[in-house]
N, C-alpha and C positions, 0 to 999 in steps of 0.2 A: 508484233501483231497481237499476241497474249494482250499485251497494256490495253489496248485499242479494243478488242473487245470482250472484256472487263468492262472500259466506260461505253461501249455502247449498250452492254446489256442494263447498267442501271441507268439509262435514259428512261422516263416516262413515253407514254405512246404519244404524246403529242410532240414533244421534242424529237423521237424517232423518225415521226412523218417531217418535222422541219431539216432532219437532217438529210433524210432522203432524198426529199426538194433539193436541197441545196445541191447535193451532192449529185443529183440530175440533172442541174441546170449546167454541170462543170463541165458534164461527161456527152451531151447534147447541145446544140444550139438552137434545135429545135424545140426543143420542150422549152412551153411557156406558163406551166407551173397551171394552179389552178386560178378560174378568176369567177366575180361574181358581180355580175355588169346589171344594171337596173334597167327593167326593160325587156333585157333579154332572158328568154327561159323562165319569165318570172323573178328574176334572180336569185336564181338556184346557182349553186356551184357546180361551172362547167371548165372543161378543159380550156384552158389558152386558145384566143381566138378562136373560138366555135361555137356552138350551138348545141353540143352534145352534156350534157348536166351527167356529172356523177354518180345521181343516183341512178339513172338508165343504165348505167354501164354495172354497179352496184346489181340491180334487177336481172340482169343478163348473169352476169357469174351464177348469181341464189339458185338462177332455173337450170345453171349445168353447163353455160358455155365456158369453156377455157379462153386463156388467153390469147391462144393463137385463132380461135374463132372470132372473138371480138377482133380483132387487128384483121382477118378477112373481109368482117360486115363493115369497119370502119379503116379504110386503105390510109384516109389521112392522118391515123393516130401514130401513133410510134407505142412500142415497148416501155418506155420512158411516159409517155402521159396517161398508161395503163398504170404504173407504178406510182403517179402521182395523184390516182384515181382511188387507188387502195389506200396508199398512205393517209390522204385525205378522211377517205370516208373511216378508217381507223381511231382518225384524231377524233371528230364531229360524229360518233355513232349516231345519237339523236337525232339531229338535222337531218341524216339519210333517212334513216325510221322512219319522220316524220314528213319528208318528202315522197317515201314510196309508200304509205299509207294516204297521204292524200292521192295520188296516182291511183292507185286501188279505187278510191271509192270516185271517184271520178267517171 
């Protein structure tokens, strides 16, 4: 276990968030990873199969919700695509930025 994480501390954070993924997709069969579909949401990056973009969920933790409040406002997410929401937004810090800045002036 020592070995193991050794190499996952010198992962970078984007290899961290792919391994996360991975490692969520093994442990669930519900989590469908993140997607970013044209069309929808704008093509923003949203959870698998939904309508819900990561940076909402992003915007929601900043103002104070925990995890288990998200997962009450959102019954159809799992712990697992809360996970793959952070990871994500981890890897792509910009992209979120720049998605809850336009959000903002909106």
């Amino acid at each position: 276990m020592t070995k193991l994480t050794t190499q996952l501390l010198t992962l970078t954070p984007t290899e961290k968030a792919e391994a996360i993924q991975i490692l969520t997709k093994t442990l669930t069969s519900d989590s469908l990873g993140i997607q970013k579909t044209p069309g929808v949401c704008g093509g923003d990056a949203c959870i698998g199969k939904t309508r819900i973009p990561v940076w909402g969920l992003v915007s929601l933790r900043d103002q104070g919700a925990s995890d288990a409040r998200i997962l009450e406002g959102y019954p159809q997410l799992t712990a697992a695509d809360l996970v793959n929401a952070w990871a994500y937004a981890e890897a792509y810090p910009e992209e979120i930025e720049a998605a809850l800045l336009e959000e903002d002036a909106a």
